[in-house]
C-alpha positions as CSV (number, residue, x, y, z in Angstrom):
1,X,-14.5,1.5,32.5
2,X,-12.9,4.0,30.4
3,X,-16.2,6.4,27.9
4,X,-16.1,5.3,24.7
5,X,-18.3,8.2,23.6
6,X,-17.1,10.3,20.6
7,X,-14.7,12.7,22.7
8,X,-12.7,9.3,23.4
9,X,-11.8,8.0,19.7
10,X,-9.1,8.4,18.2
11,X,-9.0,9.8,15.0
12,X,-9.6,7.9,11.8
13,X,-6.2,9.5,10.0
14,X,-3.6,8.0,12.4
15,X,-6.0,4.6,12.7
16,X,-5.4,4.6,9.1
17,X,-2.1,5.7,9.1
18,X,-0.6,3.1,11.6
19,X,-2.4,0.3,10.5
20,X,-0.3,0.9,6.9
21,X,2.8,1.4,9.5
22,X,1.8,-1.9,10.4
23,X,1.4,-2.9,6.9
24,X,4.8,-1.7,6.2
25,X,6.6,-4.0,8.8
26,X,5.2,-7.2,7.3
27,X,6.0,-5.9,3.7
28,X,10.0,-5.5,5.2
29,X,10.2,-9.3,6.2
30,X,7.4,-11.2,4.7
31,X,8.7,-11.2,0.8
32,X,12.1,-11.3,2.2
33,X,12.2,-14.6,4.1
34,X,9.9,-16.3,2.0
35,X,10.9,-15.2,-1.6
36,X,14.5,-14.2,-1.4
37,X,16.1,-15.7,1.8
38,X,15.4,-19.2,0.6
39,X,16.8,-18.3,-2.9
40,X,20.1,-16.4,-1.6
41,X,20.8,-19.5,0.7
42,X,20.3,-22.0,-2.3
43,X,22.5,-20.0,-4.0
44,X,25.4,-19.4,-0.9
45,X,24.9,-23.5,0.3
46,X,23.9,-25.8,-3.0
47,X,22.1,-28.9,-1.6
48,X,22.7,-28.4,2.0
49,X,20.1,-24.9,1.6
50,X,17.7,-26.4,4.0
51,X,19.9,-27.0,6.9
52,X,21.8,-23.7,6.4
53,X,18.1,-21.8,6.2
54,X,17.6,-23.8,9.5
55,X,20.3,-22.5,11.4
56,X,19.7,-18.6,10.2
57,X,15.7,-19.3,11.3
58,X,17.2,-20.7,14.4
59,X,19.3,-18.3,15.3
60,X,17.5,-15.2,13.9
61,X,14.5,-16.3,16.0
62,X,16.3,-16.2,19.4
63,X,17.3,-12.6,18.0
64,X,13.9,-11.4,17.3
65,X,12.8,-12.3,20.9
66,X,15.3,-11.0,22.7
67,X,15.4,-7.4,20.8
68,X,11.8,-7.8,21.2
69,X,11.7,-7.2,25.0
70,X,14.6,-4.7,25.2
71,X,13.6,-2.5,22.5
72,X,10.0,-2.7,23.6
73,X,11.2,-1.9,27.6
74,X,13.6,0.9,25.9
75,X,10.8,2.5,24.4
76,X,8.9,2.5,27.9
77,X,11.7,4.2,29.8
78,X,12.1,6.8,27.5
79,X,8.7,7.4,26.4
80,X,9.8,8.4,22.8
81,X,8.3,5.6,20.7
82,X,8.5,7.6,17.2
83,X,12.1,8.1,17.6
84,X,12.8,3.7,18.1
85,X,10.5,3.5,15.3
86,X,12.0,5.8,12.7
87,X,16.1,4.4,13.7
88,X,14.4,0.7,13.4
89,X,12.9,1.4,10.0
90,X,16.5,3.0,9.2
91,X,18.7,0.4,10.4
92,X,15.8,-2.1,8.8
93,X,16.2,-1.0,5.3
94,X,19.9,-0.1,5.3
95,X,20.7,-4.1,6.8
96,X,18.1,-5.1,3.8
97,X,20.4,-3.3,1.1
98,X,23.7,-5.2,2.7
99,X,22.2,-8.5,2.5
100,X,23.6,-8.7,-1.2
101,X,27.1,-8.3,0.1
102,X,27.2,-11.5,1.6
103,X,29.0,-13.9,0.1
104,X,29.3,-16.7,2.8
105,X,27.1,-18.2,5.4
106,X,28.7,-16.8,7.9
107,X,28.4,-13.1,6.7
108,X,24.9,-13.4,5.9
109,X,23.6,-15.1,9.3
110,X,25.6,-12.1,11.1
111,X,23.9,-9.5,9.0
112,X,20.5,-11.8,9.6
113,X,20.5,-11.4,13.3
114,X,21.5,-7.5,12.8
115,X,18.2,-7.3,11.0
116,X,16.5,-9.3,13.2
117,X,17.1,-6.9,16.0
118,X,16.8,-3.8,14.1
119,X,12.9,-5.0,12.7
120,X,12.0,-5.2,16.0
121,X,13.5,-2.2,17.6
122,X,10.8,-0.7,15.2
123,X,7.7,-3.1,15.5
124,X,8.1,-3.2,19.2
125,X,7.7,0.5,19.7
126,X,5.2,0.7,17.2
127,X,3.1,-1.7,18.6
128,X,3.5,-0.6,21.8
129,X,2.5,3.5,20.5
130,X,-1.0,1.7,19.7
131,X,-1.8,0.8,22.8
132,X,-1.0,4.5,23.7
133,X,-3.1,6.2,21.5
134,X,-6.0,3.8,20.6
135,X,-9.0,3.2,23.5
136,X,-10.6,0.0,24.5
137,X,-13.4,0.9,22.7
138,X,-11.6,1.4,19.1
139,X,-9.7,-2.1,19.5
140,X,-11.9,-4.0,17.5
141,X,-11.9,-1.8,14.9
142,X,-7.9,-1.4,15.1
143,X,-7.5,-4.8,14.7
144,X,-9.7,-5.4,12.1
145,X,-7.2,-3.0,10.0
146,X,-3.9,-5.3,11.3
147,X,-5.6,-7.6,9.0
148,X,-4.1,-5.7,6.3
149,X,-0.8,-6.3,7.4
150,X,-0.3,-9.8,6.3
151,X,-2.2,-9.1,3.3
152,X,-0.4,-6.5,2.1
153,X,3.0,-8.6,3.4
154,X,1.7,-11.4,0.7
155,X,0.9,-8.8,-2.0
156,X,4.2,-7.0,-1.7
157,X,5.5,-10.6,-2.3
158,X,3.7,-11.3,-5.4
159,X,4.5,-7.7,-6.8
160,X,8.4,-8.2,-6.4
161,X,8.1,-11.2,-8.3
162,X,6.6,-10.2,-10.9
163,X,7.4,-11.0,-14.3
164,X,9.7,-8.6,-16.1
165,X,9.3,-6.0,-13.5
166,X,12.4,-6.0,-11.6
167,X,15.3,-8.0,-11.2
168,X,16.1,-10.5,-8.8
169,X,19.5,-7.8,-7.3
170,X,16.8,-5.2,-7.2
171,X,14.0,-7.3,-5.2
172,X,15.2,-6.1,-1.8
173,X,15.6,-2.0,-3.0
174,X,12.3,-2.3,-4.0
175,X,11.0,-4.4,-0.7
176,X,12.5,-1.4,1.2
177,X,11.3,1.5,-0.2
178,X,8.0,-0.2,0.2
179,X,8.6,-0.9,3.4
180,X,9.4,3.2,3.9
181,X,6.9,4.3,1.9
182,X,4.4,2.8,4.6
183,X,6.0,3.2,7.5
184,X,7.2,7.1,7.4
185,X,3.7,8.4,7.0
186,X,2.2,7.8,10.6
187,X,5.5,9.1,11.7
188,X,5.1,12.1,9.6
189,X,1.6,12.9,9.7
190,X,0.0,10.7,12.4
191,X,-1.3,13.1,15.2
192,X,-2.4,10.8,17.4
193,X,-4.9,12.4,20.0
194,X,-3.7,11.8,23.3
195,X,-5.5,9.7,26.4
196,X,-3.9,10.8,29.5
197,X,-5.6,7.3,31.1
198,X,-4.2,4.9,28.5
199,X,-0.5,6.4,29.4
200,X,-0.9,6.9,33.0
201,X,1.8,5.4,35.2
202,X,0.6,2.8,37.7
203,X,-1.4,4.2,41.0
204,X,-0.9,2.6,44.7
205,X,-4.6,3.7,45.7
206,X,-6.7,0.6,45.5
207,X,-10.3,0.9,43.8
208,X,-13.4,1.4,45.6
209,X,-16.7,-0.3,45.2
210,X,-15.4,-2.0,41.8
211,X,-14.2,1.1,40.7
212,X,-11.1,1.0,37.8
213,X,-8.5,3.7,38.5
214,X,-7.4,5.3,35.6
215,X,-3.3,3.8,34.7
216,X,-3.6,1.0,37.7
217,X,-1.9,-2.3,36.9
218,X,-4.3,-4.6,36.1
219,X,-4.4,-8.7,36.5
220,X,-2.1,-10.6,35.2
221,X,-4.6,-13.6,34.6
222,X,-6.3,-12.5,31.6
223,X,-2.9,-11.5,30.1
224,X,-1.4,-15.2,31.0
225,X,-4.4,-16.8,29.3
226,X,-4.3,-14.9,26.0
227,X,-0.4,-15.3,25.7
228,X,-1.0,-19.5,26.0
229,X,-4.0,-19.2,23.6
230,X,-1.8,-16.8,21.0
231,X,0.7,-19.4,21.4
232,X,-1.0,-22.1,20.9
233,X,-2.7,-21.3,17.7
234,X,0.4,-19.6,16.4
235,X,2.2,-23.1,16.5
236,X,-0.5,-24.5,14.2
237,X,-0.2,-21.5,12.1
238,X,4.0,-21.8,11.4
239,X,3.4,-25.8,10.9
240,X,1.1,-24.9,8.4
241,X,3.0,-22.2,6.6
242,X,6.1,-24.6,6.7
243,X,4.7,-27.1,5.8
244,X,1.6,-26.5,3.1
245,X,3.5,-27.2,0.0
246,X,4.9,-30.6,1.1
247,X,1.1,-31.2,1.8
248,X,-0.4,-29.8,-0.9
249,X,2.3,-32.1,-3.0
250,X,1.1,-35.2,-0.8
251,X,-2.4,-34.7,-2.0
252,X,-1.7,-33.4,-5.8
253,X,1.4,-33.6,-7.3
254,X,0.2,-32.0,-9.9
255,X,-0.7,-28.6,-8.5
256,X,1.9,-25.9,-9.4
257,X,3.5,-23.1,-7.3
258,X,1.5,-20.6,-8.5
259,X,-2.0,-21.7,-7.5
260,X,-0.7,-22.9,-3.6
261,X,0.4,-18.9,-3.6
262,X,-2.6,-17.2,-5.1
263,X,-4.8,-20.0,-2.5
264,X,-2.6,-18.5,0.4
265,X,-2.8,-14.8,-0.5
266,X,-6.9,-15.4,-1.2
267,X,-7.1,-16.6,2.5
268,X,-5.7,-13.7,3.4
269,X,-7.9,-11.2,1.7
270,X,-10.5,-12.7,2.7
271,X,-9.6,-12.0,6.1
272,X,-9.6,-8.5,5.9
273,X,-13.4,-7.3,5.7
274,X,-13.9,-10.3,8.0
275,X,-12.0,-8.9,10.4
276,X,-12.9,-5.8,9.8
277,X,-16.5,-7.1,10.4
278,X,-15.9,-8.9,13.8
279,X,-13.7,-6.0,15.2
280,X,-16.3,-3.5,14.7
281,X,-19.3,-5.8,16.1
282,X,-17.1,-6.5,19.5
283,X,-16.5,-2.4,19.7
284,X,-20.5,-2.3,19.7
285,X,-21.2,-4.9,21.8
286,X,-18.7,-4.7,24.3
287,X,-17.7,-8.0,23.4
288,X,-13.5,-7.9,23.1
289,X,-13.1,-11.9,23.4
290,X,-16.3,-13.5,21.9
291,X,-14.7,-12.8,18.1
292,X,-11.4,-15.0,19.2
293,X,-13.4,-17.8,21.0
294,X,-15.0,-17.6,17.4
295,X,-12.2,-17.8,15.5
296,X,-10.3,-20.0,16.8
297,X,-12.8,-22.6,17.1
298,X,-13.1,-22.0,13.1
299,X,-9.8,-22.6,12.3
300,X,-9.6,-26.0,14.6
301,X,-12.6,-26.8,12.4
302,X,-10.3,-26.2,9.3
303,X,-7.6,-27.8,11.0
304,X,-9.5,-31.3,10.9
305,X,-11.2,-30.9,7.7
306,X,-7.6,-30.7,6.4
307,X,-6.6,-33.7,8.3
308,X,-9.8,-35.3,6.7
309,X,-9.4,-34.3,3.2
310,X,-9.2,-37.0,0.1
311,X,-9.6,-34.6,-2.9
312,X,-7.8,-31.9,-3.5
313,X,-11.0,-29.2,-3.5
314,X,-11.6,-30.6,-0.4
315,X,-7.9,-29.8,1.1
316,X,-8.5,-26.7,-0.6
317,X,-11.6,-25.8,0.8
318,X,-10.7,-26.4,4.5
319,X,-6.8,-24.7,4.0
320,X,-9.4,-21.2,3.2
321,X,-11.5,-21.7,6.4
322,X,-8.4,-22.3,8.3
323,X,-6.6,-19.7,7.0
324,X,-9.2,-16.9,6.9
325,X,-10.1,-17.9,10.5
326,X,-6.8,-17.1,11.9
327,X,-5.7,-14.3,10.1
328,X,-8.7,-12.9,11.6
329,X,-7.8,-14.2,15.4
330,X,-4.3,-13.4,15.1
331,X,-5.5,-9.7,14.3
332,X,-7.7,-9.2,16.7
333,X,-6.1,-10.5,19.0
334,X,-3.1,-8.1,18.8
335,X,-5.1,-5.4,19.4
336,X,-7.2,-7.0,22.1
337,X,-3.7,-8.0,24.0
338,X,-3.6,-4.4,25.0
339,X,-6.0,-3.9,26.8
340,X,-5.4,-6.6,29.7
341,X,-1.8,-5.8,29.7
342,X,-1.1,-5.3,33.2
343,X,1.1,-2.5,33.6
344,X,0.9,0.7,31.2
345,X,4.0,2.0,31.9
346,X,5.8,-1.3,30.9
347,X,3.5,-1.7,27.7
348,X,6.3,-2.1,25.0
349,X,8.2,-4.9,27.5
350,X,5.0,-6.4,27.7
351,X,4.3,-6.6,24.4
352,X,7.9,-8.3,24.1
353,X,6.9,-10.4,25.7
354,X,3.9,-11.7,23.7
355,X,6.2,-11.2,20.9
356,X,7.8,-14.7,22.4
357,X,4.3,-16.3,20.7
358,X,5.7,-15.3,17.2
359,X,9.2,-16.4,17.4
360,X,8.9,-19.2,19.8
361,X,6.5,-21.8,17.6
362,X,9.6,-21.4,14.7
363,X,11.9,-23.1,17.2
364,X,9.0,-25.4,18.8
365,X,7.7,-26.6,15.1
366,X,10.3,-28.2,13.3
367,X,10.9,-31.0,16.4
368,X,6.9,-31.4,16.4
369,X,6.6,-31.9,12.5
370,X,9.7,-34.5,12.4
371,X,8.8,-36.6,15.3
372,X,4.9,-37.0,13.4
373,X,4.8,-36.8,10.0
374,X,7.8,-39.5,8.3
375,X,5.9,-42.4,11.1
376,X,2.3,-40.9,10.9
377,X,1.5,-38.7,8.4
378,X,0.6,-35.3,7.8
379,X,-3.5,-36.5,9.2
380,X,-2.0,-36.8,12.4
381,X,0.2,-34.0,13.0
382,X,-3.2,-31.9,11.8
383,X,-5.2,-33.7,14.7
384,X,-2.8,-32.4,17.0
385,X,-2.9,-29.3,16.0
386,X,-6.4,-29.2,15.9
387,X,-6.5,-30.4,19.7
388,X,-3.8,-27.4,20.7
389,X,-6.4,-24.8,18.7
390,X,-9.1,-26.6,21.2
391,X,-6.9,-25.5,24.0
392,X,-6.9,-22.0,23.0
393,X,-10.3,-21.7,22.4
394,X,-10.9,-22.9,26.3
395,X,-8.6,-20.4,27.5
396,X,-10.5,-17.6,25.4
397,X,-13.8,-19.1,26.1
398,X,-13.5,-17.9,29.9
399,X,-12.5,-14.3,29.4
400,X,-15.4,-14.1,26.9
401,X,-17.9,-15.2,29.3
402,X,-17.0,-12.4,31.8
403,X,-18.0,-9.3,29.3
């Protein structure tokens, strides 16, 4: 196992500064597809918004994975991730400012799937220069700062919004130079130290006695197992984010917009230190997988104190526990991923890969939600849920009991 003494840490300025890289990539897409987007389409479509929002999600999500893995592989072959990130970021914000410019469906799902692949030319690089520059032993602590990321995504949201303070033309200027202003300083300033082992192509020479050769591919089990549990818990996630204001409604008509959006960016605040908390104890205790075992098996418990709920502080109550809880698994588990990836010369495909567990629940969860709720209810999609979170937490349960 690789030293995780002090002369193999990285340094707490590019931690820092990548995990507001990080940051920055939710902040480009987070206020934009669920603030704007919606609005633009209402706006281009009249009553058929939904189904036209639909098709862009559809189509922009088969986008997203695809770019995913060649942008990711691209950044392998030539080992330059800075330079994918920084043309990403580019083409990222420049797609952002035509956005307005469309003035049909047509246009707007063209320039959609542009930005699609231009997001992740720089998010699959840049997650893949993490697992270049940050040890095994700093990965609970990186991804206790990825819990920023959706945080900050949510603020960014509310701060565009805000009363008086800009315009609705000049929402996506602003969402982009945020977007720059958090991305451009790792590039700029990071100085990540470098770990020849973390970068080190594959070896033939098998180990002796045990031994782990610095760069060899590893086994492609664990990697399988945390992909299906990402997955899984990820599907309950999108349902959820789809779906919490129709639920919310079901329970209290009366509750307005505002509270459901100050509830869901509490949850993820509240995340943060936790995160930060579990991250650190598993760098200590050599414990990588215990923290997502835990998690996960929080947010199932959220997941069916929601489908129990009769009051609405009772739905609001259990929404927090399953909310916190995985904002805090889907964080740690980014930064966990990496070290059971198999090969680290193929880390940025890989990661692509796993990228598939983002983008593939938005094209599994609307068929799931439709074939449930209208005949059963929203208590019975939530059950299932809660049983697919159960799943996860018994693929994660066996990788924890072997550290």
């Amino acid at each position: 196992m690789a030293d995780t003494g002090a002369s193999h840490r990285q340094s707490a300025r590019f931690l820092l500064l990548y995990a507001l890289a990080a940051a920055g990539g939710a902040i480009a897409y987070v206020p934009f597809l669920t603030i704007w987007l919606p609005s633009r389409m209402t706006d281009l479509a009249g009553a058929a918004d939904v189904e036209a929002l639909g098709y862009v999600t559809f189509f922009g999500a088969i986008a997203a994975s695809a770019s995913g893995i060649v942008f990711g592989w691209l950044s392998d072959v030539t080992g330059n991730r800075r330079g994918w990130i920084f043309t990403g970021l580019t083409l990222t914000i420049g797609l952002l400012l035509m956005v307005p410019l469309a003035h049909d469906l047509w246009t707007l799902l063209g320039i959609m799937i542009a930005w699609q692949m231009a997001l992740n030319m720089m998010l699959g690089p840049l997650a893949a220069w993490a697992g270049d520059c940050v040890p095994d032993g700093q990965k609970g602590l990186l991804g206790g700062l990825l819990a920023f990321s959706p945080a900050l995504g949510a603020w960014s949201g509310a701060l565009v919004t805000w009363p008086g303070l800009v315009s609705a033309d000049q929402r996506l200027g602003v969402i982009a130079l945020l977007a720059a202003a958090a991305v451009l300083p790792v590039l700029l300033f990071g100085r990540p130290q470098s770990f020849p082992d973390l970068a080190a192509r594959p070896t033939a020479r098998a180990p002796v006695d045990g031994e782990q050769i610095d760069g060899a591919p590893r086994p492609a089990a664990p990697a399988i197992r945390m992909w299906l549990a990402r997955l899984l818990v990820q599907i309950a996630e999108a349902a959820l984010f789809a779906y919490l204001y129709f639920w919310f409604r079901s329970i209290d008509p009366a509750m307005n917009d505002n509270e459901k959006a100050r509830l869901f960016s509490l949850a993820l605040t509240l995340a943060v230190p936790i995160a930060l908390i579990g991250g650190r104890w598993a760098d200590r205790n050599d414990r990588p997988f215990l923290p997502l075992v835990v998690s996960a098996a929080v947010s199932g418990g959220g997941m069916v104190g929601m489908a129990l709920a009769t009051d609405i502080d009772m739905a609001k109550g259990n929404y927090l526990l399953f909310g916190v809880a995985t904002t805090v698994f889907l964080s740690l588990h980014s930064s966990q991923t990496l070290r059971i990836l198999p090969r680290s010369d193929r880390r940025g495909r890989d990661l692509g890969v796993f990228n598939l567990t983002n983008t593939m629940p938005s094209l599994i969860m609307p068929w799931l939600t439709i074939s449930i709720v209208p005949g059963f209810g929203f208590e019975t999609l939530f059950l299932l849920l809660a049983v697919l979170i159960a799943m996860a937490v018994l693929l994660l349960a066996t990788l924890a009991s072997r550290r």
